[in-house]
N, C-alpha and C positions, 0 to 999 in steps of 0.2 A: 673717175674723177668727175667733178658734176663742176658743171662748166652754168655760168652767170652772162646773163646777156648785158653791155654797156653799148652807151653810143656816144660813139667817135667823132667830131668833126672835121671837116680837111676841106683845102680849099680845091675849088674843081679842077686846076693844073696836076696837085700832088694827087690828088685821088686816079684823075685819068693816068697817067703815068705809073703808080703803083696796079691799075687794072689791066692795062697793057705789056706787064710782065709775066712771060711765061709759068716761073712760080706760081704767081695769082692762079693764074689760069688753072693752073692741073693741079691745084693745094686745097686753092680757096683763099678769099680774102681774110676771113676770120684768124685761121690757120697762122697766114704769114706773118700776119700782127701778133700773134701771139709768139710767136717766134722773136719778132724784134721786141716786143719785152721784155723776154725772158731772157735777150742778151744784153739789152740796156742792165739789167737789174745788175746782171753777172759783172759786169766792167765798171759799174759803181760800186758793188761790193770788192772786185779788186783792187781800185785808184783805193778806197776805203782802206785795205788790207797795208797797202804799200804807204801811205800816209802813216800808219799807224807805226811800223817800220821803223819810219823816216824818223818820227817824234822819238819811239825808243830807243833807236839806237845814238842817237844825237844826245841825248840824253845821258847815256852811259860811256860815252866821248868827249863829256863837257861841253857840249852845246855844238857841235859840229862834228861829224864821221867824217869829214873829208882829211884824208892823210895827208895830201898835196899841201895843206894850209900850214902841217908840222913838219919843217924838214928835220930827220936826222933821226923821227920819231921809232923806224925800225932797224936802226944801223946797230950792224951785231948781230944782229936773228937770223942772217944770211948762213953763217959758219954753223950754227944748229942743227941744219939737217941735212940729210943725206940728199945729193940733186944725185938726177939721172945723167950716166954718163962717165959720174965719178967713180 
Protein backbone atom coordinates (compact mmCIF):
# COMPACT_ATOMS: atom_id res chain seq x y z
CA UNK A 1 0.00 0.00 0.00
CA UNK A 2 2.03 3.22 -0.78
CA UNK A 3 1.37 5.35 1.96
CA UNK A 4 1.27 9.68 1.40
CA UNK A 5 2.90 12.03 3.66
CA UNK A 6 0.30 14.97 5.44
CA UNK A 7 0.86 17.27 8.18
CA UNK A 8 -1.17 17.25 11.18
CA UNK A 9 -1.41 20.04 13.62
CA UNK A 10 -1.88 19.53 17.46
CA UNK A 11 -1.56 21.73 20.22
CA UNK A 12 1.48 20.99 22.37
CA UNK A 13 -0.58 19.43 25.45
CA UNK A 14 -2.45 16.81 22.93
CA UNK A 15 0.67 16.05 21.13
CA UNK A 16 2.88 15.51 24.54
CA UNK A 17 0.27 13.36 25.89
CA UNK A 18 -0.28 11.31 22.74
CA UNK A 19 3.98 10.88 22.64
CA UNK A 20 3.97 9.77 25.99
CA UNK A 21 1.82 6.78 25.47
CA UNK A 22 3.32 3.66 25.32
CA UNK A 23 1.56 2.62 21.89
CA UNK A 24 3.41 5.80 20.52
CA UNK A 25 6.33 4.56 21.71
CA UNK A 26 6.69 0.90 20.35
CA UNK A 27 4.19 1.67 16.96
CA UNK A 28 5.18 5.02 16.15
CA UNK A 29 3.18 8.17 15.91
CA UNK A 30 2.31 7.88 12.37
CA UNK A 31 1.11 4.26 12.81
CA UNK A 32 -1.34 5.19 15.84
CA UNK A 33 -2.96 7.92 13.94
CA UNK A 34 -3.50 6.02 11.24
CA UNK A 35 -5.15 3.77 13.41
CA UNK A 36 -7.64 6.32 14.92
CA UNK A 37 -8.68 7.16 11.48
CA UNK A 38 -9.40 4.34 10.32
CA UNK A 39 -11.80 3.92 13.41
CA UNK A 40 -13.05 7.40 13.21
CA UNK A 41 -14.10 6.55 9.57
CA UNK A 42 -15.48 3.04 10.69
CA UNK A 43 -18.15 4.60 13.38
CA UNK A 44 -19.17 7.22 10.88
CA UNK A 45 -19.91 4.81 8.52
CA UNK A 46 -21.76 2.79 11.15
CA UNK A 47 -23.96 5.93 13.03
CA UNK A 48 -24.33 6.29 8.81
CA UNK A 49 -25.59 2.57 8.55
CA UNK A 50 -27.83 2.80 11.57
CA UNK A 51 -29.51 6.29 10.52
CA UNK A 52 -30.21 4.80 7.46
CA UNK A 53 -32.15 2.10 9.33
CA UNK A 54 -33.79 4.40 11.29
CA UNK A 55 -35.23 6.39 8.25
CA UNK A 56 -36.33 3.03 6.51
CA UNK A 57 -37.76 1.29 8.81
CA UNK A 58 -39.76 4.35 10.11
CA UNK A 59 -40.82 4.72 6.97
CA UNK A 60 -42.45 1.39 6.37
CA UNK A 61 -44.09 1.90 10.03
CA UNK A 62 -45.67 5.02 8.97
CA UNK A 63 -43.46 7.34 10.23
CA UNK A 64 -42.39 5.82 13.61
CA UNK A 65 -41.11 1.88 14.45
CA UNK A 66 -41.71 2.38 17.93
CA UNK A 67 -44.50 -0.16 18.96
CA UNK A 68 -44.68 1.33 22.58
CA UNK A 69 -46.56 4.51 20.63
CA UNK A 70 -49.37 1.47 19.20
CA UNK A 71 -50.85 -0.17 21.91
CA UNK A 72 -52.73 -3.24 21.12
CA UNK A 73 -50.80 -3.16 17.71
CA UNK A 74 -49.68 -7.14 18.24
CA UNK A 75 -52.39 -8.45 20.34
CA UNK A 76 -53.18 -11.92 18.92
CA UNK A 77 -49.70 -12.79 17.50
CA UNK A 78 -49.00 -14.31 20.89
CA UNK A 79 -51.36 -17.58 20.43
CA UNK A 80 -49.37 -18.04 16.76
CA UNK A 81 -46.52 -19.66 17.90
CA UNK A 82 -45.10 -22.32 19.51
CA UNK A 83 -43.25 -20.87 23.05
CA UNK A 84 -40.79 -22.92 24.76
CA UNK A 85 -42.11 -24.81 27.63
CA UNK A 86 -45.39 -25.40 26.08
Amino acid sequence: MAMKPVQVTFDEALLARLDRHPMVRERGRSAVLREAAAEFLERQETREIDRRYREGYADVAGGDCALDDRPGELEGWAAQGVWPGE
